[in-house]
C-alpha positions as CSV (number, residue, x, y, z in Angstrom):
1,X,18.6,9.2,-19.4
2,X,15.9,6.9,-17.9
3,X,15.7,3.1,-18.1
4,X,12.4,1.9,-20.3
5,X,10.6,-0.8,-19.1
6,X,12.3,-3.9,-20.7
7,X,10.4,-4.6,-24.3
8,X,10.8,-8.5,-23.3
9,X,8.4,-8.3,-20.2
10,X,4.2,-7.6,-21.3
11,X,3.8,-3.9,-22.4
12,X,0.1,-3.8,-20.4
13,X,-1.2,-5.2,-17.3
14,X,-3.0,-8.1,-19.1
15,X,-4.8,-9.8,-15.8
16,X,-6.0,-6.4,-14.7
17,X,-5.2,-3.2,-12.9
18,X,-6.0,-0.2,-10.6
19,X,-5.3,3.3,-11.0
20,X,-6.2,6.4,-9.2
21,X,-5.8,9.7,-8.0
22,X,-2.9,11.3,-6.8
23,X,-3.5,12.8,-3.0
24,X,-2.1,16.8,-3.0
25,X,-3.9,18.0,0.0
26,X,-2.2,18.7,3.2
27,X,-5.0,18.6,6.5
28,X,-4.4,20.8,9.6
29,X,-6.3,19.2,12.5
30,X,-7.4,22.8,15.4
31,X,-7.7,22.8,18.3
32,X,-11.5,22.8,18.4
33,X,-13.4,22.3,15.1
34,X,-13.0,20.1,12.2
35,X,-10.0,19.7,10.6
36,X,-8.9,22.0,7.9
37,X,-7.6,21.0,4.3
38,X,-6.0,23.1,1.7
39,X,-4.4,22.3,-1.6
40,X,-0.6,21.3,-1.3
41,X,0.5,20.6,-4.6
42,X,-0.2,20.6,-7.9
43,X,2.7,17.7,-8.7
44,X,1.5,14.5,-6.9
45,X,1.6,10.8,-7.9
46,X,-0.9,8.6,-8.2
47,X,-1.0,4.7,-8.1
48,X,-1.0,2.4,-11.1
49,X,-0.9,-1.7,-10.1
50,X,-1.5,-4.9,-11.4
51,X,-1.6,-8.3,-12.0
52,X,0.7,-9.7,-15.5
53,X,1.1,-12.8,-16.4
54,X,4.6,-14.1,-17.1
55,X,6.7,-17.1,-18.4
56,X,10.1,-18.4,-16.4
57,X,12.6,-16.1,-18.8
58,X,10.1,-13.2,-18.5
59,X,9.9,-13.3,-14.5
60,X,13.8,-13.6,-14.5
61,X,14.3,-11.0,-16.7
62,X,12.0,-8.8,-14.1
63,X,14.0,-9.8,-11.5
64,X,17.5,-8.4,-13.6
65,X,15.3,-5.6,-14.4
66,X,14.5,-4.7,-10.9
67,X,17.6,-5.1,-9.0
68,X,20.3,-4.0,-11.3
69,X,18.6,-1.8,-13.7
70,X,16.8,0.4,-11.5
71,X,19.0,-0.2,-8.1
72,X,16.0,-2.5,-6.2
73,X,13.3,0.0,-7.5
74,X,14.9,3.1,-6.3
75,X,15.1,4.6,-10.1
76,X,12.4,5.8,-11.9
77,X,11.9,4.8,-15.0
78,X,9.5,4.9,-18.6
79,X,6.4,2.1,-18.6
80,X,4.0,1.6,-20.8
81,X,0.7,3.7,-20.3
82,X,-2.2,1.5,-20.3
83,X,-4.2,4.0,-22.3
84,X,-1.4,4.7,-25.3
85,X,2.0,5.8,-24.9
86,X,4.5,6.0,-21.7
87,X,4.6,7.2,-18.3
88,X,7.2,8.1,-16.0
89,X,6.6,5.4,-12.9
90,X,9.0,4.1,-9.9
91,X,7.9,1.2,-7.7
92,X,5.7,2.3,-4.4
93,X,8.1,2.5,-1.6
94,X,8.3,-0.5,0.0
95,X,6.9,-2.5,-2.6
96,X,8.9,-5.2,-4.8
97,X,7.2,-7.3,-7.5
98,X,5.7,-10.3,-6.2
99,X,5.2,-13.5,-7.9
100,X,2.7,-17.1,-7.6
101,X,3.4,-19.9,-9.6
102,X,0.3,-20.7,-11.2
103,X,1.3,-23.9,-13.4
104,X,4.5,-25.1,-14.7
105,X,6.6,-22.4,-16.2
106,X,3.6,-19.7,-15.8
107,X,3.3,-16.6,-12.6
108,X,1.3,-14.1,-11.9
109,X,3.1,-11.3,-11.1
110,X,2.0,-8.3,-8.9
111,X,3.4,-4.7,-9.7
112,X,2.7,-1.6,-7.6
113,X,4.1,1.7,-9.0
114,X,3.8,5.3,-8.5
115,X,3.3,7.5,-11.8
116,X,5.3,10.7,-10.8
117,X,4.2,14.1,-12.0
């Protein structure tokens, strides 16, 4: 069964976010000419980031979250769709939540995920 995102942390990207479309092309670059693209797949991810704002507990209990949970971002795992229900996301590879101390007790926090198909 997959992890949910913990119900402790913000359920929505409250400072903002980005989303996108997933990239399912595959490009095939001749000899002479321009280069060719065709469809790849129908199953792609697309990106989903943002910006939440978070106390102390709430940034530790990322951190737990993170690193134990889903094994440093290497599990999927159920988040909170920002238009109404969930979606099935994993970290973007090579991307750990980042964090700036904004006043006492208070971060920003920077997530980049991957919804998967």
């Amino acid at each position: 069964m997959v992890d949910a995102w913990p119900a402790a942390l913000p359920q929505c990207f409250n400072m903002g976010f980005s989303s996108g479309l997933g990239d399912g092309l595959a490009e095939v670059t001749p000899d002479v000419g321009p280069p060719i693209a065709r469809r790849r797949a129908l199953a792609v991810t697309r990106p989903l980031a943002g910006v939440m704002r978070m106390t102390a507990a709430q940034k530790a209990a990322l951190k737990q979250f993170y690193e134990v949970t889903i094994d440093m971002g290497a599990l999927p795992f159920n988040f909170p769709d920002q238009e109404g229900g969930t979606v099935l996301v994993r970290f973007a590879k090579g991307s750990q939540p980042t964090w700036l101390q904004t006043a006492r007790g208070i971060y920003r926090v920077n997530i980049s995920l991957v919804v998967m198909p």
